[in-house]
C-alpha positions in Angstrom: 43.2 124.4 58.4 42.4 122.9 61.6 45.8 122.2 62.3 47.0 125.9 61.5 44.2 127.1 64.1 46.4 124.6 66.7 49.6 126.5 65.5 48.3 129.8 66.1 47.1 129.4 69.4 50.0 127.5 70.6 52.2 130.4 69.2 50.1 132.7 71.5 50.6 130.2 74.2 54.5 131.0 73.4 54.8 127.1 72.9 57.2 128.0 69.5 58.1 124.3 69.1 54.1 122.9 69.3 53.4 125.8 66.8 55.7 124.7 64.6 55.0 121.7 64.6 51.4 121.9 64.0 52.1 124.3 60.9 54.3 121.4 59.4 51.7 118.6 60.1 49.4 121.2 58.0 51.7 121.7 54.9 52.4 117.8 54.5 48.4 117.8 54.6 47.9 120.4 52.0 51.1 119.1 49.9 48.8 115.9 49.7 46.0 117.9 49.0 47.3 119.5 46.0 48.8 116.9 44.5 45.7 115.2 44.2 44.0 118.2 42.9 46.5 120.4 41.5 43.7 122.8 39.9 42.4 123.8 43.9 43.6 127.2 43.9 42.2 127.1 47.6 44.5 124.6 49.0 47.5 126.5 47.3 46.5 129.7 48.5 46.2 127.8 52.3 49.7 126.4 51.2 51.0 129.9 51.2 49.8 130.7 54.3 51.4 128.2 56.3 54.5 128.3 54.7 54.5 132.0 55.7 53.8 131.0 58.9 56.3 128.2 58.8 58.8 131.0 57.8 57.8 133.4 60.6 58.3 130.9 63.2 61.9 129.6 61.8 65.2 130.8 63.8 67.2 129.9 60.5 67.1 132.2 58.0 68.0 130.1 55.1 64.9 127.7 55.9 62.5 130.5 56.7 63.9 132.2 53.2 63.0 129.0 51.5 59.5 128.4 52.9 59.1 132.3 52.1 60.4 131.4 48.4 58.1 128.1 47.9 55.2 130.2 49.1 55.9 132.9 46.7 56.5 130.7 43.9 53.0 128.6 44.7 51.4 132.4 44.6 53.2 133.2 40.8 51.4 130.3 39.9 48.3 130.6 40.8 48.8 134.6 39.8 49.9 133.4 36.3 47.0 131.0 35.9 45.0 134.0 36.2 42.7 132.5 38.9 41.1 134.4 42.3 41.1 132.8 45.5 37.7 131.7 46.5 36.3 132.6 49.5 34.5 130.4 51.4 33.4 126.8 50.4 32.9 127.7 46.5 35.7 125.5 45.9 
């Protein structure tokens, strides 16, 4: 997540292109994550997050449809496993 912090405040610093960057470098983290430990509701639910953020940032509305899409699909599946999202460290 530290790298989403760095996307968010170079989004405020209007650097779009550092933002994005930073928010992709976090999802190829958190891809890695979860496939090592597909059961970490956390990291999916973190997964969302930046690919919502991935989404916001994009100028092409196909890709930012399809990061909006993969983030909705990780949500179904976590909603379907019938699990919360921890807050904190309990996970």
């Amino acid at each position: 997540m530290s790298l989403f912090k760095v996307g968010d405040v170079q989004h405020a610093a209007s650097d779009r292109a550092g933002a994005l960057a930073a928010y992709k470098e976090s999802l190829g983290v958190l891809r890695k994550l979860t496939a090592a430990n597909p059961g970490n509701f956390r990291w999916q639910n973190d997964m969302n997050l930046v690919l919502n953020k991935i989404g916001d940032m994009l100028d092409d509305r196909p890709g930012a449809l399809a990061a909006y899409e993969e983030g909705l699909a990780i949500m179904r599946k976590v909603s379907a496993a019938n699990r919360t999202i921890p807050s904190g460290s309990e996970q």
